[in-house]
N, C-alpha and C positions, 0 to 999 in steps of 0.2 A: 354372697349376693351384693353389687351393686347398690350402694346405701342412696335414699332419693334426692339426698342432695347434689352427690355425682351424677345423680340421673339426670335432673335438672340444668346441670354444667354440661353435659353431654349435648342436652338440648339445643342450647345454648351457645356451643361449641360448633355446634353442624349448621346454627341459623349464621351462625359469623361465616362461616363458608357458602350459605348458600346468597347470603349479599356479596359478598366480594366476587363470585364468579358472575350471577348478575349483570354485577356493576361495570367488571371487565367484559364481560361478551358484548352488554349493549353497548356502554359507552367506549368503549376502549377498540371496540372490532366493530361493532353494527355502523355506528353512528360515525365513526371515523373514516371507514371505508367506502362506504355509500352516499355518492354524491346526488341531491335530488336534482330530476329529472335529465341525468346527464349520464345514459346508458356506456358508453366508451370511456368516461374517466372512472367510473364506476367498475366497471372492465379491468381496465388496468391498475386502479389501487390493490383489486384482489387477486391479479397473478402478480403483483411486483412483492405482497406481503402476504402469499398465499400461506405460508405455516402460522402466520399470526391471526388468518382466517380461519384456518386449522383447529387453532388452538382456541378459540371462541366457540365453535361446534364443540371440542372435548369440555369447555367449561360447563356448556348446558349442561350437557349430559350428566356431570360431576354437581350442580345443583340440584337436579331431579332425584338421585343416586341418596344422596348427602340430606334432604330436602326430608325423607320421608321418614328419619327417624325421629326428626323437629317435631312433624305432625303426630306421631302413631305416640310419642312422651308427651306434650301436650294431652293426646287423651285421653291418656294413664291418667292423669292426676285430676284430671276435673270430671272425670266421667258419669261416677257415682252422684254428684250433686246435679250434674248438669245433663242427663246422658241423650235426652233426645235433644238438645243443642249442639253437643259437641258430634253427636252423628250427621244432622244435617250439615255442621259446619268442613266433619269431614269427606262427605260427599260432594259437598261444593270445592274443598278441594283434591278429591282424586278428578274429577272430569278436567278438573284448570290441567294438571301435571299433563292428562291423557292427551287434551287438545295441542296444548304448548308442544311437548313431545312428536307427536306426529307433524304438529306442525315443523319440524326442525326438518324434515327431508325439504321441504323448500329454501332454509338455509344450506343445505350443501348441494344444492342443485347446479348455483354458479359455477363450483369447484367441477361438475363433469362436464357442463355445457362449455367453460373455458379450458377442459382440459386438453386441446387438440390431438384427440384421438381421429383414427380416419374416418370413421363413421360421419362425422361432424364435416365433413367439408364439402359435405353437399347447402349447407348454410355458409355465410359470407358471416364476415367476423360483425361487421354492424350489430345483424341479426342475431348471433348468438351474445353480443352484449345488452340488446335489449331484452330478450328471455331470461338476462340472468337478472338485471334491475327489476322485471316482471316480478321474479321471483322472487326477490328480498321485499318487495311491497307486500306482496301477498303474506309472507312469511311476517312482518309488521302488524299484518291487520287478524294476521290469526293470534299473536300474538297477544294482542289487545284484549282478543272473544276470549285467551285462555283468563286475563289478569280480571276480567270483570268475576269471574267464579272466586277468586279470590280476592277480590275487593267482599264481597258477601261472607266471606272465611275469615277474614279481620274481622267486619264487624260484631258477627256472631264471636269470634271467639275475645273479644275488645270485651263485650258485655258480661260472658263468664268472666271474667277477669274481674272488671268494677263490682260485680255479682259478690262473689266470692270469697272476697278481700286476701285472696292466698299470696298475692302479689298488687304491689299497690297500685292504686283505681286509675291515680293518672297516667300510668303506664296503660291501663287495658283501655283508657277516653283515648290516648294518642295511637292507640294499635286500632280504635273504631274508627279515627279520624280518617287513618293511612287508607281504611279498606274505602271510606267513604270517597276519597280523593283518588284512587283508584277507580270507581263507578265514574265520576266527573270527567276523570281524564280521559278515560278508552269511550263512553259516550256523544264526550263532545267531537273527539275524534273521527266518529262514526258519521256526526252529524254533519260533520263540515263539510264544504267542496273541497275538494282536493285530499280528503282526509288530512286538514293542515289542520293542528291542534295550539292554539296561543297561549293556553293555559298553563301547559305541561314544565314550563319552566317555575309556576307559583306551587304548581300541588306536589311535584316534585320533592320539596322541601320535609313537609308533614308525614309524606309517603315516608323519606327516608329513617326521620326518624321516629314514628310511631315505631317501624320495624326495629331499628339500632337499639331503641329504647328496651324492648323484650327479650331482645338477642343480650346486653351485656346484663340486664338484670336476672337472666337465666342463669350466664355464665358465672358473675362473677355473687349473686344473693343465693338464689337461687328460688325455691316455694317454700310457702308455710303450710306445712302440711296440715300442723292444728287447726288450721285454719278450717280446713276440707274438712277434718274430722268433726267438728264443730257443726259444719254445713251440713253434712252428712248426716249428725244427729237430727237436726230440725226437721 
């Protein structure tokens, strides 16, 4: 059997993966390709780099995948001390995965609407490049509805952590922080006009590395399990 320290690197191993795909789909494909409010250059950044749009859909996909043996290790080990936290925490995140997920057919929506099939030429190209900008806004703001379930999934699981001491506190304050800066940033988001968010460049930071911070102390410490045993007695 898998000893729990490799379990833990495991963890640990799949959270490194599900930041780097992330990091690449939004930043590297979302954000690069989508120009705001400019439906035809929008258009054409994603049939000129359409496998590199491609290949940002297969990365979600490969987060979500990769993503859930983070979660289900996580709460293996703190379950026993914490167990009606780490179930509400992990219900707040299977709804984030479910909503994100579905929401991803409106990421590849552009890819049919610009695929010039014949069906489609009863629309003029204008129009099938603002359906597809349509589409990645919406896919943006579902986006956001999936990260706030998981801004609440940080924090709950930030506080088993400081809780616990199986892993140290300031790692589980900066995984509370991330979740907290997640709630900030998809709300204000929500509340703006325009959905224009001026924040997202300060909470950004905190987000990243609350998360980086658990992810390399998975991989490379791992848990204290005496610790949990300890807990577990009291």
């Amino acid at each position: 059997m898998i000893s729990n320290k490799n379990l833990a690197r495991v963890a640990g191993f799949c959270y490194l993966i599900v930041i780097a795909t992330g990091l690449f789909s939004e930043v590297f494909v979302r954000q690069a390709l989508r120009v705001s409010n400019d439906a035809l250059a929008t258009a054409h950044n994603i049939q000129t780099h359409e496998m590199l749009f491609r290949w940002g859909f297969v990365a979600d996909l490969i987060n979500f995948v990769v993503g859930i043996p983070t979660i289900l290790i996580i709460y293996h080990f703190f379950k026993k001390s914490n167990k009606i936290i780490l179930q509400i925490a992990l219900a707040f995140v299977i709804i984030q995965t479910a909503i994100i997920a579905v929401n991803l057919l409106n990421q590849i929506t552009p890819l049919l609407l610009l695929g010039n099939d014949t069906y489609l030429n009863t629309f003029q190209q204008n129009q099938l490049a603002t359906l597809s900008l349509l589409s990645l806004n919406i896919q943006a703001q579902g986006y956001g509805i999936g990260l706030v379930f998981f801004g609440f999934y940080c924090i709950l699981i930030g506080y088993v952590i400081v809780k616990t001491n199986a892993i140290p506190k300031i790692i589980g304050l900066a995984y509370a922080i991330a979740g907290v800066c997640y709630l900030i940033n998809n709300f204000t988001m929500f509340l703006s006009k325009g959905f224009v968010n001026p924040l997202f460049i300060y909470l950004a930071i905190p987000i990243f590395l609350g998360e980086l911070s658990l992810c390399l102390w998975l991989l490379i410490k791992g848990i204290d399990i005496s610790k949990l045993e300890t807990k577990d007695e009291n």
